[in-house]
C-alpha positions in Angstrom: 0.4 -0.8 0.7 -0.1 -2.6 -1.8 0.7 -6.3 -3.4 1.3 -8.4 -7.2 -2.4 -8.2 -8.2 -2.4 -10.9 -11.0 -2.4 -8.5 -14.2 -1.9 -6.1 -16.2 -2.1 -3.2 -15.9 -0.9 -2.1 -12.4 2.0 -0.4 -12.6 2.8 0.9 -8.7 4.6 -1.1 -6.1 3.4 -4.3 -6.7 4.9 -4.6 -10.5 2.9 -6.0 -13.4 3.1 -8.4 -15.7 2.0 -7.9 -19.7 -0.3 -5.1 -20.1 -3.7 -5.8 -20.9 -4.9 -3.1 -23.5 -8.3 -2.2 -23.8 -9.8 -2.0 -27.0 -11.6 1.7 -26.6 -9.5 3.3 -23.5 -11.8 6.6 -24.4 -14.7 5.0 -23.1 -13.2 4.0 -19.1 -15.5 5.2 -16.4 -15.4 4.1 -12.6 -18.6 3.0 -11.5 -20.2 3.3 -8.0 -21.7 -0.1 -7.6 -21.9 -0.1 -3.6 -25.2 -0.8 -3.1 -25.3 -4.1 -5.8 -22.4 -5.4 -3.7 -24.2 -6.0 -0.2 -21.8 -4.3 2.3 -22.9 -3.2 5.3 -23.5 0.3 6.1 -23.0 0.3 9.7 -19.1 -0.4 9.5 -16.7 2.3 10.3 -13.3 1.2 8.4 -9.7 2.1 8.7 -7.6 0.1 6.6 -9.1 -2.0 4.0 -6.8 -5.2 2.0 -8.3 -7.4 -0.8 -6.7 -11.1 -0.7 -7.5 -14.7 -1.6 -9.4 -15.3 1.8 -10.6 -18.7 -0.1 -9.8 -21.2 -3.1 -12.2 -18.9 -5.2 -10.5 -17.3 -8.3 -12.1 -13.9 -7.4 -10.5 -11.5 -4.9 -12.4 -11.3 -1.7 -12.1 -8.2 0.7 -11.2 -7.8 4.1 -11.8 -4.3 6.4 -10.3 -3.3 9.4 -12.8 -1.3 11.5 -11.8 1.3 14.4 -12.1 -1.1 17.7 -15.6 -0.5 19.3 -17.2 -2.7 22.3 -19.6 -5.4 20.4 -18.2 -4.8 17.3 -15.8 -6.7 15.3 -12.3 -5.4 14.2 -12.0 -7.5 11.1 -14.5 -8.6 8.7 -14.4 -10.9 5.8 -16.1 -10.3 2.5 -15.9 -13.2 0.2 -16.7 -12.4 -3.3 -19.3 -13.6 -4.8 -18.3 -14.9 -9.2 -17.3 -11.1 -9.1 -21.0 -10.1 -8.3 -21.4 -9.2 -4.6 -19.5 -9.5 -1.5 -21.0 -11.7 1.4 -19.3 -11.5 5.0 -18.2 -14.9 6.4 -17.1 -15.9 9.5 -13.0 -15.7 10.2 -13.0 -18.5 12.9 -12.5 -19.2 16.7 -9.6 -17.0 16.9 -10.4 -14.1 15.4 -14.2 -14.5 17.7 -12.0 -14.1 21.0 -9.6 -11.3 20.3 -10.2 -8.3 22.4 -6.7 -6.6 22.3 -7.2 -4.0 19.5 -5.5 -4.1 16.4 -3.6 -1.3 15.1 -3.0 -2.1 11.6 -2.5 -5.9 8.9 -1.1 -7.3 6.0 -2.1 -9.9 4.3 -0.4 -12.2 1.8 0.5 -16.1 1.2 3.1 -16.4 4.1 3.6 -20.6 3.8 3.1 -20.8 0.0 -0.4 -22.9 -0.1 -2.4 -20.9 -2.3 -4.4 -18.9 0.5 -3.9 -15.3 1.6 -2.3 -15.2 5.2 -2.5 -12.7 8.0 0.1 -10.6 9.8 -1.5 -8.5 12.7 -0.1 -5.8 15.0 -1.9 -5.5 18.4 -1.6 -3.5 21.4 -1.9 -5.5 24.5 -1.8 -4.2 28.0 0.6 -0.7 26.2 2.9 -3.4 24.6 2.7 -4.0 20.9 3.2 -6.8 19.7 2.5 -8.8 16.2 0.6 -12.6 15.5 0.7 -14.3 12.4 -2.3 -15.9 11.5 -2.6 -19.0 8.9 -5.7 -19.5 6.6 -7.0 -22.9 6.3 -7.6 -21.7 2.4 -11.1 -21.7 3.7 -11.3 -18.1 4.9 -10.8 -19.4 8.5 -7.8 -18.0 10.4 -5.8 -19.9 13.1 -2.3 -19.3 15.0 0.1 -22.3 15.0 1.0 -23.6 18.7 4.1 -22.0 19.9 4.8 -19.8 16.8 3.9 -16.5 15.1 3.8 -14.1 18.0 7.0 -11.6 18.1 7.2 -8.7 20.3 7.8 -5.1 18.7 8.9 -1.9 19.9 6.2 0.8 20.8 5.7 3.0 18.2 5.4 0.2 15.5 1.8 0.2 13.8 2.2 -0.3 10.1 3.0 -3.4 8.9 3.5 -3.7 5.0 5.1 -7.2 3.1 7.4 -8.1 0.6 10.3 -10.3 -0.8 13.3 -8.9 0.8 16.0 -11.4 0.4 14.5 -12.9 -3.1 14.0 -16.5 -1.6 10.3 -16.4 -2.8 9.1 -16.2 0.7 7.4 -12.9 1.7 8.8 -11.4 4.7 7.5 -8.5 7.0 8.6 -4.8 7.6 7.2 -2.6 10.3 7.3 0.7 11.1 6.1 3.8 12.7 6.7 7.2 13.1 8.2 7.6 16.9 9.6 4.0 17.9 10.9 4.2 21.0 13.3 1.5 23.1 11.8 0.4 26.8 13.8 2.9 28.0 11.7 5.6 26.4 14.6 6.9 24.2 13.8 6.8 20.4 15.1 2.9 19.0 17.9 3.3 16.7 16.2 0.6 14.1 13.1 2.8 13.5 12.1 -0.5 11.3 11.9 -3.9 11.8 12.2 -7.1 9.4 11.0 -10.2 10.0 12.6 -12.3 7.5 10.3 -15.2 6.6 12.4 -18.7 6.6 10.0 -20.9 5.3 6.8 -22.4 6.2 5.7 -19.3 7.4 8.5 -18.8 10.6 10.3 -16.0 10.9 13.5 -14.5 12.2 14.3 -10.9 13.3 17.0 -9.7 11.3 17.0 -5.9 11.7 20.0 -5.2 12.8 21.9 -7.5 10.4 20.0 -6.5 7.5 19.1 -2.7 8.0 20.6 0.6 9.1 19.6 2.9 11.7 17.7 5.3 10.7 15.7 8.5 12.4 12.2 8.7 13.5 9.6 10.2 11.3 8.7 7.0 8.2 5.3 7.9 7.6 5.0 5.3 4.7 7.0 3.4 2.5 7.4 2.3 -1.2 8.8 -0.9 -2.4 10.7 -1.5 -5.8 13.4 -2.2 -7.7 15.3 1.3 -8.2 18.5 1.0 -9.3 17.9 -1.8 -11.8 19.5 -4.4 -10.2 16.6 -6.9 -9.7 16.4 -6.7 -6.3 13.9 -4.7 -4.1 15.1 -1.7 -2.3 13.0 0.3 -0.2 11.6 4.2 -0.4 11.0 5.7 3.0 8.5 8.5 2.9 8.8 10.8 6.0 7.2 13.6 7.7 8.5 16.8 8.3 11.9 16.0 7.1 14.0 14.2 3.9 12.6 11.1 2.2 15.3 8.1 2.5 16.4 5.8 -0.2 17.6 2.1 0.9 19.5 -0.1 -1.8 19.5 -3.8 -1.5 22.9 -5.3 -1.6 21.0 -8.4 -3.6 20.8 -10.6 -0.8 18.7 -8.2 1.7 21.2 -5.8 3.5 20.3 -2.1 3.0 22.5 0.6 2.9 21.2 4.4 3.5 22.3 6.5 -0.1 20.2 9.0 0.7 22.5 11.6 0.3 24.0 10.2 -2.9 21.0 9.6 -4.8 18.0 11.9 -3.7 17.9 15.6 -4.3 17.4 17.3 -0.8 13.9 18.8 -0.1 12.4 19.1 3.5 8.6 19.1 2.6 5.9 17.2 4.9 5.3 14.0 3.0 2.2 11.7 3.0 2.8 8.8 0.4 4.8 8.1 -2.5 3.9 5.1 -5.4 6.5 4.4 -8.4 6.0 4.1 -12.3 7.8 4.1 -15.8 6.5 7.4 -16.5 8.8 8.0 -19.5 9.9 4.8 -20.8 13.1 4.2 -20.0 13.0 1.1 -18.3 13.9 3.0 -14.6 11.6 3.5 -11.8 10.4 7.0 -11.0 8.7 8.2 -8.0 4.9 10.7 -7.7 6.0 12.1 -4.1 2.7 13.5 -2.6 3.0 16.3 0.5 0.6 18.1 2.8 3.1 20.7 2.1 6.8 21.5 0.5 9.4 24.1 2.3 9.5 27.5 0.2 13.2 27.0 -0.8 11.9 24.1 -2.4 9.6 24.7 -4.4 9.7 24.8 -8.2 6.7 27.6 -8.2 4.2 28.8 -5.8 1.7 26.6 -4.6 3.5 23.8 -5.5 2.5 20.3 -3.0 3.3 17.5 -4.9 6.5 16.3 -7.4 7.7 13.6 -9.4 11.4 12.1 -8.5 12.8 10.8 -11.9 15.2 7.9 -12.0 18.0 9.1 -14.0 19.8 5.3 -14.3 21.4 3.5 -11.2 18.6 5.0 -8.4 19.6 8.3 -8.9 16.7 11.0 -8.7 16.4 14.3 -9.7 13.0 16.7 -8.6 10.8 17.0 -11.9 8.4 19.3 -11.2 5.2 19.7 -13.0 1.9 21.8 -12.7 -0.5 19.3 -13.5 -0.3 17.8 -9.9 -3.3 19.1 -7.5 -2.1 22.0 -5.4 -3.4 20.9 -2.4 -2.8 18.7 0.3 -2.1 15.3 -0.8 -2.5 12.0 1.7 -2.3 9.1 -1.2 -1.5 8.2 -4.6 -2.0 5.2 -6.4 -0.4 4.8 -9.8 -2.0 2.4 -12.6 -3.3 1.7 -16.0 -7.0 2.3 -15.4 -8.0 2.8 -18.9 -5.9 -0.1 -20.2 -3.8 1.9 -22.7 -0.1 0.7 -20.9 0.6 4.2 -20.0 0.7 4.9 -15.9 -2.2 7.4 -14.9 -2.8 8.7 -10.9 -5.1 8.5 -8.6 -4.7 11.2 -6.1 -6.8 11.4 -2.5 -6.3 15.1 -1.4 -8.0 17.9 0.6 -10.5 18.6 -2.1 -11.1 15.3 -2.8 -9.8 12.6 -5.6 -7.8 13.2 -8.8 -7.5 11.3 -11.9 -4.6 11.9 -14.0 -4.8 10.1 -16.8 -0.8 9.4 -18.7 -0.2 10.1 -22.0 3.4 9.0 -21.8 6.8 10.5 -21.1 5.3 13.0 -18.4 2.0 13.8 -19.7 -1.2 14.1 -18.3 -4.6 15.1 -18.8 -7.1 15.8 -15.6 -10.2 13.2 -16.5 -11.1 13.7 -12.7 -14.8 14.6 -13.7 -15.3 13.1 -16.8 -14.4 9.5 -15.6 -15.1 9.1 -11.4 -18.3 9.2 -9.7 -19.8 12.3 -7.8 -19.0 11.1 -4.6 -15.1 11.0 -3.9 -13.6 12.1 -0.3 -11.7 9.1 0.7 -8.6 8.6 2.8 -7.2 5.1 1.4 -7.7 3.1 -1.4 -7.4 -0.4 -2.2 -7.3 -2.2 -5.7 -8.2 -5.3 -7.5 -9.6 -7.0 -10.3 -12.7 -8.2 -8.4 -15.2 -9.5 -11.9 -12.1 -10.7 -13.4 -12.0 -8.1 -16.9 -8.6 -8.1 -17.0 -8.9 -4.2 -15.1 -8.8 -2.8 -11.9 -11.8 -2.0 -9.9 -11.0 -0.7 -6.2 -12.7 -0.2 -2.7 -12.5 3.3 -1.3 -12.2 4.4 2.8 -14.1 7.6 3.5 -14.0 9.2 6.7 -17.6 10.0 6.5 -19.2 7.3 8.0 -21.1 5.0 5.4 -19.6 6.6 2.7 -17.0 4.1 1.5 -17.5 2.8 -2.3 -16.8 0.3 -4.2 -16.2 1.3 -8.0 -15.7 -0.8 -10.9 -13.8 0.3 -13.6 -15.9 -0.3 -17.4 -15.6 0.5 -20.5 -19.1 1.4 -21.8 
């Protein structure tokens, strides 16, 4: 991810609050404003987060670019009264970093009303992570003697979240082959960093988390068997998703085998949704590809995992999905009618799915995005403050990321 965004009508890992409903959901289009909104074209992006870099009500953006001599790794936007972006300088700290940065996450670490930053850099083949504090000017800073925490190599995702319910947001990391010093795969192919207050944190992995095999290409965040607490998807190439339950306090057990339906398939992503109603969290599980013994039909790449009650999920299967390879999905109410449509990044570009409740979908992928639209992540936000969101798209064409609002005209 992907974090609370304020409103409305987002309905993936980062929750919601009351829906905002549009007044003519008929008339939603995404619009390509890129050029209006002043960024660079020179930039070559990997991972892209909007945050509160400032005190400013608007989102602002912030873009991680692949590490090149002479050119910075991380760039500020700030947003403009939901107009343009304008880059601004990230401080002192951020000026003198050479190691390269695999990956960040940013959220409000010490509770003060600006966006913090968690990074993961590789220095001299070690990997390691530094928390960075934002003076709630846009300026980022590491306190003396805190906020850098060796990590295992391997480890270059870094995603956040409230773990243990204490209102603090702590820190899970991951990677696909974590290995110990010894050069043996880790047992703990995660790590938490559980945030104690103020920003410090403690490693509690192997209190808190079971071991688990190599192979988490992603992971998915929510509440799934109802119990208010957050428990913890693990998406996995090349072998069977895992499902973690929170014991309520932050301990997670593997009930893989208890709750999920088995299915090898080579899995990219996965976002959750209500998609019919019942109050349970379901699961759009997007593949490169799905194991022939486990597929509903031929050509089938991508499936729904419906929540039954409790966390338990059966396979739903259903044709509408693009048959191709799939890398992302993002699910949310884009045309403000409280039902959970899909944003799908595969081979042959996006999709848009739009929901018309309890497992229904029409495609609106041409009617309702721009031309353009080959991108490899997406991020969201309300960034002009209508109460729906707009998002900033990665392309690995260079100069071909977009920014899109979403209107209703």
């Amino acid at each position: 991810m992907i974090r609370a965004l304020l409103v409305l009508t987002l309905l993936n890992g980062c929750g919601g609050s009351k829906p905002h409903v549009a007044d003519n959901p008929a008339s939603q289009r995404f619009r390509d404003v890129t050029g209006k909104w002043l960024l660079p074209n020179n930039f070559s992006p990997k991972q892209s987060v909007f945050l509160h870099a400032d005190q400013g009500p608007f989102q602002d953006l912030m873009i991680l670019n692949e590490a090149k001599s002479g050119k910075p790794q991380l760039q500020s936007f700030i947003n403009m009264d939901g107009n343009k972006f304008l880059q601004r300088n990230m401080g002192q700290w951020m000026k003198e970093l050479d190691d390269p940065i695999l990956s960040f996450a940013a959220t409000d670490f010490n509770r003060d009303g600006g966006d913090d930053l968690a990074l993961i850099l590789q220095v001299s083949g070690n990997v390691s992570t530094q928390i960075l504090f934002n003076n709630k000017k846009g300026y980022f800073y590491a306190k003396d003697k805190t906020g850098s925490y060796p990590l295992r190599v391997g480890i270059n995702r870094v995603m956040t979240t409230d773990l243990d319910q204490d209102g603090d947001m702590d820190l899970f990391y991951f990677g696909q082959k974590v290995m110990n010093a010894d050069g043996n795969p880790a047992g703990h192919q995660a790590r938490l960093l559980i945030n104690q207050g103020e920003g410090k944190f403690e490693d509690l992995t192997v209190l808190l988390m079971p071991r688990l095999p190599g192979g988490i290409q992603d992971v998915s965040f929510a509440d799934y068997d109802g119990d208010g607490v957050v428990d913890i998807f693990l998406v996995y190439r090349n072998g069977q998703n895992r499902l973690l339950i929170n014991n309520g306090v932050g301990k997670f057990a593997d009930r893989t085998k208890t709750y999920l339906p088995r299915i090898i398939d080579d899995s990219e992503h996965a976002d959750w949704a209500d998609f019919d109603g019942d109050g349970d969290n379901d699961l759009l599980v997007v593949n490169r590809s799905i194991s022939t013994h486990y597929r509903a039909f031929p050509g089938e790449t991508s499936y729904f995992l419906e929540n039954t009650g409790g966390g338990n999920f059966k396979k739903r299967s259903h044709k509408m999905l693009p048959p191709f390879p799939s890398y992302k999905v993002y699910l949310l109410d884009a045309n403000g009618n409280t039902k959970p449509d899909a944003l799908i990044l595969t081979s042959k570009g996006v999709y848009y799915l739009q929901g018309r409740g309890r497992w229904e979908f029409s495609d609106e992928t041409k009617r309702r995005l721009p031309r353009f639209r080959f991108f490899r992540e997406v991020a969201f936000a309300d960034v002009n403050q209508d109460g729906f969101l707009d998002l900033f798209a990665l392309s690995p064409t260079p100069d071909r990321s977009r920014i899109w609002l979403n209107r209703f005209d």
